[in-house]
ChimeraX commands (.cxc) that place a marker at each C-alpha (Angstrom):
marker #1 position 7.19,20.74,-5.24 radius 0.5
marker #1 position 9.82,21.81,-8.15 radius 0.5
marker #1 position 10.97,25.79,-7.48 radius 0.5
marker #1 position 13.13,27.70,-9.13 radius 0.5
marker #1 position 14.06,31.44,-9.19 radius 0.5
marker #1 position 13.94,33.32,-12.17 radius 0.5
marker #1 position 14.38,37.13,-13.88 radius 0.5
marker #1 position 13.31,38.51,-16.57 radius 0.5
marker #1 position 11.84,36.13,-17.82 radius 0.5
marker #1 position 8.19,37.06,-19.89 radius 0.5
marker #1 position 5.09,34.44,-19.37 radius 0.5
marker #1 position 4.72,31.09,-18.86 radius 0.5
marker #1 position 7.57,28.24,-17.92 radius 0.5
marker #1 position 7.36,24.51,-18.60 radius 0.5
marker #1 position 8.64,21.56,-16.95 radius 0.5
marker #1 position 10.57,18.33,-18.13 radius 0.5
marker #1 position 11.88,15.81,-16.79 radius 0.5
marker #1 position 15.11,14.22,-18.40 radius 0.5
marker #1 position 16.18,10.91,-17.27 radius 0.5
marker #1 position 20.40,10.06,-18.26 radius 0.5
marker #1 position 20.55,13.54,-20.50 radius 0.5
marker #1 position 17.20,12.75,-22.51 radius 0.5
marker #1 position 13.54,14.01,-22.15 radius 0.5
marker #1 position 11.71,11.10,-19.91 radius 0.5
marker #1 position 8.20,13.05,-19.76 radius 0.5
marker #1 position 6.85,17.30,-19.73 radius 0.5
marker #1 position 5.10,17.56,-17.06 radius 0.5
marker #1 position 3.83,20.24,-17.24 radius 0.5
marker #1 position 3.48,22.11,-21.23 radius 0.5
marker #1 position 3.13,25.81,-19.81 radius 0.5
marker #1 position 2.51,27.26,-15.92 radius 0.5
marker #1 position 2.90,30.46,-14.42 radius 0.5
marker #1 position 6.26,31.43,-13.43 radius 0.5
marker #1 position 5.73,31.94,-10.14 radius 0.5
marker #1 position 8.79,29.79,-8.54 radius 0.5
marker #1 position 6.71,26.86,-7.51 radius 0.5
marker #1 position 5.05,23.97,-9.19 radius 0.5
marker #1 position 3.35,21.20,-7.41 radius 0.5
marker #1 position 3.79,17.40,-8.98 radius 0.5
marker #1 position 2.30,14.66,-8.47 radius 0.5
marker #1 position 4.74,11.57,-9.55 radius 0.5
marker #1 position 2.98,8.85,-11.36 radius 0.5
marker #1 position 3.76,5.39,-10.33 radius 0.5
marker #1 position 4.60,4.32,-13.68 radius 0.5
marker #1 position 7.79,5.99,-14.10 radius 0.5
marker #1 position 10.86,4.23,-13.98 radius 0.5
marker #1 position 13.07,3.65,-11.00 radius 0.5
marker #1 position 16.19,5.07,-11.67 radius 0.5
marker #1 position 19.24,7.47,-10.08 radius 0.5
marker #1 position 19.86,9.48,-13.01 radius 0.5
marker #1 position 16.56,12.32,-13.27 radius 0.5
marker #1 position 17.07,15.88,-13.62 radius 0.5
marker #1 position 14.27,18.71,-14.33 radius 0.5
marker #1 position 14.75,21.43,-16.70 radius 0.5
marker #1 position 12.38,24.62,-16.45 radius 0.5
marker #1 position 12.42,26.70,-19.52 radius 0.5
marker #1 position 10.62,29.72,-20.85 radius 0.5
marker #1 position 7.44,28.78,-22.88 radius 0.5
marker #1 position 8.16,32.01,-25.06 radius 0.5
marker #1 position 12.23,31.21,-25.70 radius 0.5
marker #1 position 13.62,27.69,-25.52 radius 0.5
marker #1 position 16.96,29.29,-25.11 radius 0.5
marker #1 position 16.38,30.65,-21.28 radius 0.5
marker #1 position 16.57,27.82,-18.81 radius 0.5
marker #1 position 18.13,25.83,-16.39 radius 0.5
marker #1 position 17.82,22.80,-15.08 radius 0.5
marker #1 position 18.90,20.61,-11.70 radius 0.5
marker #1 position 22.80,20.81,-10.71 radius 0.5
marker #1 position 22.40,17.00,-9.75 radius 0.5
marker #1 position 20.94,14.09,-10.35 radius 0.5
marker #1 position 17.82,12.87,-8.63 radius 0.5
marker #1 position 16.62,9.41,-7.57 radius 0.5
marker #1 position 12.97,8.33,-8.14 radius 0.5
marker #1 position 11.88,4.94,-6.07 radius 0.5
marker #1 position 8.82,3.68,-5.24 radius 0.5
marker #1 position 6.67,4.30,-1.66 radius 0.5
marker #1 position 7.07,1.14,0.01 radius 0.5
marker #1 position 3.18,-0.71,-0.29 radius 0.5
marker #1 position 1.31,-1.65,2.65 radius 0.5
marker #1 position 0.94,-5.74,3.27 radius 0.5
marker #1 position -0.57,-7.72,5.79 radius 0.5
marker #1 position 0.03,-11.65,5.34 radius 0.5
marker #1 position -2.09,-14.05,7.48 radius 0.5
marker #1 position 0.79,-16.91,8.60 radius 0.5
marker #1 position -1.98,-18.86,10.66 radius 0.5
marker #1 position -4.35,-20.29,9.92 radius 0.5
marker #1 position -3.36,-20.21,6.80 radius 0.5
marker #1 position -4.83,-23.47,5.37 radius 0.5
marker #1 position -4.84,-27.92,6.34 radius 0.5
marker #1 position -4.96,-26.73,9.85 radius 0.5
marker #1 position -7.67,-28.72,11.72 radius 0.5
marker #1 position -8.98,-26.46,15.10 radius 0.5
marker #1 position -11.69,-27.95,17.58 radius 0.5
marker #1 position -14.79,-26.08,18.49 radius 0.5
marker #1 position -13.84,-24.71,22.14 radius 0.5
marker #1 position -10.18,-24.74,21.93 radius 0.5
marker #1 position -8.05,-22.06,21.51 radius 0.5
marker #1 position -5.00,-20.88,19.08 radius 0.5
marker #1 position -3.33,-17.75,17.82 radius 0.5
marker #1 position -4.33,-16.35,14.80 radius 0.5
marker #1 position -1.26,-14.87,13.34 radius 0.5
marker #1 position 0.02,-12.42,10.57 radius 0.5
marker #1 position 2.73,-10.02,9.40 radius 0.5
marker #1 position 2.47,-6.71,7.88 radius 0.5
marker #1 position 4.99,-3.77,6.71 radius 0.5
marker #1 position 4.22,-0.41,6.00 radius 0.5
marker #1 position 0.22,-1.09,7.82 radius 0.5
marker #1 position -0.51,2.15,10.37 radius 0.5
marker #1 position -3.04,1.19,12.69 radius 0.5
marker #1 position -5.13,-1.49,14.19 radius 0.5
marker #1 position -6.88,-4.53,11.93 radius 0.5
marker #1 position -9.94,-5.84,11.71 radius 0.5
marker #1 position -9.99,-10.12,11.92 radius 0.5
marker #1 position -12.65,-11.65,9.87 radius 0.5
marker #1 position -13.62,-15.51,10.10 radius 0.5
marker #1 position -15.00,-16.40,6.70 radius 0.5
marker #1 position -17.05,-19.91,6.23 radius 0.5
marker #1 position -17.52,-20.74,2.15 radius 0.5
marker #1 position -16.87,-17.24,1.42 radius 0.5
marker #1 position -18.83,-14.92,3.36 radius 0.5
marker #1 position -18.22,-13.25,6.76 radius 0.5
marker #1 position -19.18,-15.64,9.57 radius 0.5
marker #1 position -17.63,-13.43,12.01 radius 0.5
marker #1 position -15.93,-10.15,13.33 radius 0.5
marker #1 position -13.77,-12.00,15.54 radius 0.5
marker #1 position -11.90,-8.23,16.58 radius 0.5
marker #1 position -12.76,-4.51,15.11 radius 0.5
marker #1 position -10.00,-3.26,16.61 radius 0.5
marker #1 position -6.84,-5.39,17.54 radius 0.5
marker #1 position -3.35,-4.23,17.77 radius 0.5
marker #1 position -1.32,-4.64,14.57 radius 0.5
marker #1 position 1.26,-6.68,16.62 radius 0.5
marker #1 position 1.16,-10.01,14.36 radius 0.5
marker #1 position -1.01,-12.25,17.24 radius 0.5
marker #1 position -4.75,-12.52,18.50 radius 0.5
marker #1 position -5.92,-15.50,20.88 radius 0.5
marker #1 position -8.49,-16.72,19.35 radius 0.5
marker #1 position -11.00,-18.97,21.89 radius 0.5
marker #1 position -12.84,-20.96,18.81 radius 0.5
marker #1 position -16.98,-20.37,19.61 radius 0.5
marker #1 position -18.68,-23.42,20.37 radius 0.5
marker #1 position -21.71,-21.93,18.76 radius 0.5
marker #1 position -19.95,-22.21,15.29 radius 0.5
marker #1 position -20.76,-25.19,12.74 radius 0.5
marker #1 position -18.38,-27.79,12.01 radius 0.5
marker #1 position -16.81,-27.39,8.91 radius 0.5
marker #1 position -13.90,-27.51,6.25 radius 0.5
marker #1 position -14.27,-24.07,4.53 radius 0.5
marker #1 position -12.80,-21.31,6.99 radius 0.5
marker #1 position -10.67,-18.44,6.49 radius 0.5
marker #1 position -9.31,-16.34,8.11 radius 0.5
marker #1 position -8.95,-12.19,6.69 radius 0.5
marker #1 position -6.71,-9.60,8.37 radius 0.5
marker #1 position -7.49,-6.18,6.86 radius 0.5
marker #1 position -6.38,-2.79,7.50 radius 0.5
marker #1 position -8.85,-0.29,9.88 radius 0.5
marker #1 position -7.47,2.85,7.72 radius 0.5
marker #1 position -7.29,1.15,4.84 radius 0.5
marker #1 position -9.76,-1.62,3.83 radius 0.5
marker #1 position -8.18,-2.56,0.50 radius 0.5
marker #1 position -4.86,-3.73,2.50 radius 0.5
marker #1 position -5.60,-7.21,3.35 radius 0.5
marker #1 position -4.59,-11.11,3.36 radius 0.5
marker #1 position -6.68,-14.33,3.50 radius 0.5
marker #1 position -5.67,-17.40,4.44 radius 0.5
marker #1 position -4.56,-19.00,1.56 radius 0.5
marker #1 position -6.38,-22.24,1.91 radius 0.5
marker #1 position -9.40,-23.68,4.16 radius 0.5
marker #1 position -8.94,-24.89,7.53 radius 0.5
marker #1 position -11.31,-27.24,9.04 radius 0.5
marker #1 position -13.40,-26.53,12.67 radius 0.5
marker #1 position -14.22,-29.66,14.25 radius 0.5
marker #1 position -16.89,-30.63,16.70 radius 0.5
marker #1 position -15.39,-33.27,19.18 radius 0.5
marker #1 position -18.23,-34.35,21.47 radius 0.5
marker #1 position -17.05,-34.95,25.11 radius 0.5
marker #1 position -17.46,-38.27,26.75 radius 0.5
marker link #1:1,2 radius 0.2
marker link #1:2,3 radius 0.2
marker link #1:3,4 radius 0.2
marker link #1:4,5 radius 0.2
marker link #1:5,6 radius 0.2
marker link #1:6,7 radius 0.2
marker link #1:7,8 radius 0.2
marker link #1:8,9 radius 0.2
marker link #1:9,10 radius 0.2
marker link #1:10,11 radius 0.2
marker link #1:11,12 radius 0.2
marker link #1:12,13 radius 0.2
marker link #1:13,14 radius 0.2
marker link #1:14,15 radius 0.2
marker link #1:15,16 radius 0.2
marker link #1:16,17 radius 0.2
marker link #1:17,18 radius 0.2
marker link #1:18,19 radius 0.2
marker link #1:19,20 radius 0.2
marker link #1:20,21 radius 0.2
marker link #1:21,22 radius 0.2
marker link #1:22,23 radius 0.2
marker link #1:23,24 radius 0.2
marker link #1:24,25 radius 0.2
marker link #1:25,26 radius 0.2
marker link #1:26,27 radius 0.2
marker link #1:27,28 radius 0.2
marker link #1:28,29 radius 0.2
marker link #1:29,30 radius 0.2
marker link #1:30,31 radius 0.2
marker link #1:31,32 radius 0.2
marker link #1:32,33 radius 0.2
marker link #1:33,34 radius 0.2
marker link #1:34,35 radius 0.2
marker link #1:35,36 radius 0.2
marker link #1:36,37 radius 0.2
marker link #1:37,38 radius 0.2
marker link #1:38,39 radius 0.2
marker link #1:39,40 radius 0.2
marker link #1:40,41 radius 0.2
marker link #1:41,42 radius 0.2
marker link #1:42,43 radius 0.2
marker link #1:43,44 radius 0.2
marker link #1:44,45 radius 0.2
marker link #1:45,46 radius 0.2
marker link #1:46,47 radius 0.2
marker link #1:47,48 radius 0.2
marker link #1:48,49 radius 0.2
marker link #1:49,50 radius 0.2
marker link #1:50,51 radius 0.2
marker link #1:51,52 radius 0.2
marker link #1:52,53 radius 0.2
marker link #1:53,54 radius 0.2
marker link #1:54,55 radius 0.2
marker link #1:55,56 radius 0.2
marker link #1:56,57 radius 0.2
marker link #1:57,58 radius 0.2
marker link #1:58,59 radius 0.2
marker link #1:59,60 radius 0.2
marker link #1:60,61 radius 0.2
marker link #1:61,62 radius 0.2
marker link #1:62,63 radius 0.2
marker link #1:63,64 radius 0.2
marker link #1:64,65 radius 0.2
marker link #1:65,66 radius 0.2
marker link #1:66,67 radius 0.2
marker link #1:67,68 radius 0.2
marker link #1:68,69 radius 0.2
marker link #1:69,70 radius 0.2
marker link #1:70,71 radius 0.2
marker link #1:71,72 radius 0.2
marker link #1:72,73 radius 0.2
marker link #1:73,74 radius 0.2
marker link #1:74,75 radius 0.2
marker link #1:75,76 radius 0.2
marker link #1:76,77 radius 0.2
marker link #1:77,78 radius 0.2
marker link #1:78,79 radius 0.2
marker link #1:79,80 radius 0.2
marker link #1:80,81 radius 0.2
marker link #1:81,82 radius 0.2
marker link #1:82,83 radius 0.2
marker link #1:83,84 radius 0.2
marker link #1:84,85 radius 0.2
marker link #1:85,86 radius 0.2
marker link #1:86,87 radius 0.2
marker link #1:87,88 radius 0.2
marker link #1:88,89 radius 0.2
marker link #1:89,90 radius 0.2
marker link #1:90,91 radius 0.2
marker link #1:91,92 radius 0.2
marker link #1:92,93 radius 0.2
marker link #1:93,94 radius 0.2
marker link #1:94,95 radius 0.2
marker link #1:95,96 radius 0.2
marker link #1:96,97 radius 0.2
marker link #1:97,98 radius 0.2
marker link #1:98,99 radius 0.2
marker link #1:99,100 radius 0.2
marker link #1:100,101 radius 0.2
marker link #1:101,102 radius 0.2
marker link #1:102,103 radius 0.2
marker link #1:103,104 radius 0.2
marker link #1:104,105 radius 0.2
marker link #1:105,106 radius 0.2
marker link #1:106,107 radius 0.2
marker link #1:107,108 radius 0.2
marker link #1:108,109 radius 0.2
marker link #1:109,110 radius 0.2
marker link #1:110,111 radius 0.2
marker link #1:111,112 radius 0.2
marker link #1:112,113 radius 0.2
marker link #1:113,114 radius 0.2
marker link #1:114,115 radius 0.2
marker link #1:115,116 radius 0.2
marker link #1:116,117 radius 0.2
marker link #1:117,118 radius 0.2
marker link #1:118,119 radius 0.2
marker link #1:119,120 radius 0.2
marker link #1:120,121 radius 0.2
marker link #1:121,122 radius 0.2
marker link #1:122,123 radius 0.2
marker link #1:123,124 radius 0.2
marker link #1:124,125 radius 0.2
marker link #1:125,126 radius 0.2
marker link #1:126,127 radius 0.2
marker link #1:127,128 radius 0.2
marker link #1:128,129 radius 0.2
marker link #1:129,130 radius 0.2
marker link #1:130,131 radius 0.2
marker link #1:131,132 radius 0.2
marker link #1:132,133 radius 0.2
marker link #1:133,134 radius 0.2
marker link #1:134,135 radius 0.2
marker link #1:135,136 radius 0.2
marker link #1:136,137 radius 0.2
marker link #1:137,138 radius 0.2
marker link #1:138,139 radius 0.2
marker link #1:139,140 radius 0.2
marker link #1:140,141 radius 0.2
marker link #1:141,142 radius 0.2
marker link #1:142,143 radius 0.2
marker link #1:143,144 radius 0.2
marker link #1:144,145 radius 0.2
marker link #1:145,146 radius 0.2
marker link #1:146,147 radius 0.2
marker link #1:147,148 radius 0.2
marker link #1:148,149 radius 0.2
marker link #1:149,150 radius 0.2
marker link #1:150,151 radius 0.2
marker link #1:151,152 radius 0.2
marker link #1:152,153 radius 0.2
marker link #1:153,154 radius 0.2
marker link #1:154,155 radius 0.2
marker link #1:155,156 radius 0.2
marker link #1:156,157 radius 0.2
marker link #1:157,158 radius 0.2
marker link #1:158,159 radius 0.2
marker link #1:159,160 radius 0.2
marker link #1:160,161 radius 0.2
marker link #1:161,162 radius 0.2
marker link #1:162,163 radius 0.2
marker link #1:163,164 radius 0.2
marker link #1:164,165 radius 0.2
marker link #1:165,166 radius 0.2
marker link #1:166,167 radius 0.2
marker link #1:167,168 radius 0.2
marker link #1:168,169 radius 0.2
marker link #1:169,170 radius 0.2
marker link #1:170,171 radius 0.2
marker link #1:171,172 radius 0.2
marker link #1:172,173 radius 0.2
marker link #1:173,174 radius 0.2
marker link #1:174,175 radius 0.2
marker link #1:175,176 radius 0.2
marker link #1:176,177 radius 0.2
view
């Protein structure tokens, strides 16, 4: 939210932002001057230390003020998840058992852990696993041999924060003597 207080001051306000003494962006062209104004920052601004806003009357240019100091605009951190294993040239036997393994920053929440075979979902191998970076996998003996599996970590709360593995791994059928 931007405030301000004003007096005597007839209609509307606008809003600028000025970014090292010059005008970045208005943001808003007239609004009621009611000492609050709600904005929403848009990602494509610039990064920078050096913003201030000005709020001005709509009706005289002369009557404003703007922020004693300087402001610093950043970026929200974005959520990640990266799958570390398998994560491609790995060769796993039907039966046996490894840790599937990932990191993640800025992920609330559990995952979800997909195996995919050429593709397409072969399995939910957990709907609901603790975003702790491990799962024990016991490979199914039930699945077919193959070189095209992935592996997909993806946020519960957010389904468009995910990783593959990067390349295939292989699941191999070793029959027992």
């Amino acid at each position: 939210d931007i405030s301000w207080a004003s007096s005597d001051v007839s209609g509307n306000i606008k809003i600028e932002l000025y970014q090292d003494a010059s005008v970045y962006q208005t943001i808003v062209e007239s609004t009621d001057d009611d000492g609050s104004y709600s904005w929403t920052i848009p990602d494509s601004y610039d990064e920078d230390s050096n913003y201030k806003v000005k709020v001005s009357s709509v009706s005289d240019g002369s009557v404003y003020d703007d922020s004693d100091n300087n402001f610093t605009l950043t970026s929200a951190p974005q959520p990640t998840i990266t799958v570390t294993s398998p994560n491609g040239g790995e060769d796993w036997e039907l039966g046996s058992t490894h840790d599937i393994t990932w990191t993640s920053s800025d992920v609330s929440g559990n995952v979800y852990i997909f195996l995919y075979k050429s593709g397409s979902v072969e399995e939910t191998l957990s709907a609901d696993e603790s975003n702790d970076g491990s799962y024990s996998w016991t490979v199914s003996s039930d699945l077919d041999a193959g070189t095209d599996y992935r592996v997909r970590i993806s946020s519960v709360s957010d389904g468009s924060v995910y990783d593959d593995s990067d390349n295939n791994f292989t699941l191999t059928f070793v029959p027992q003597p």
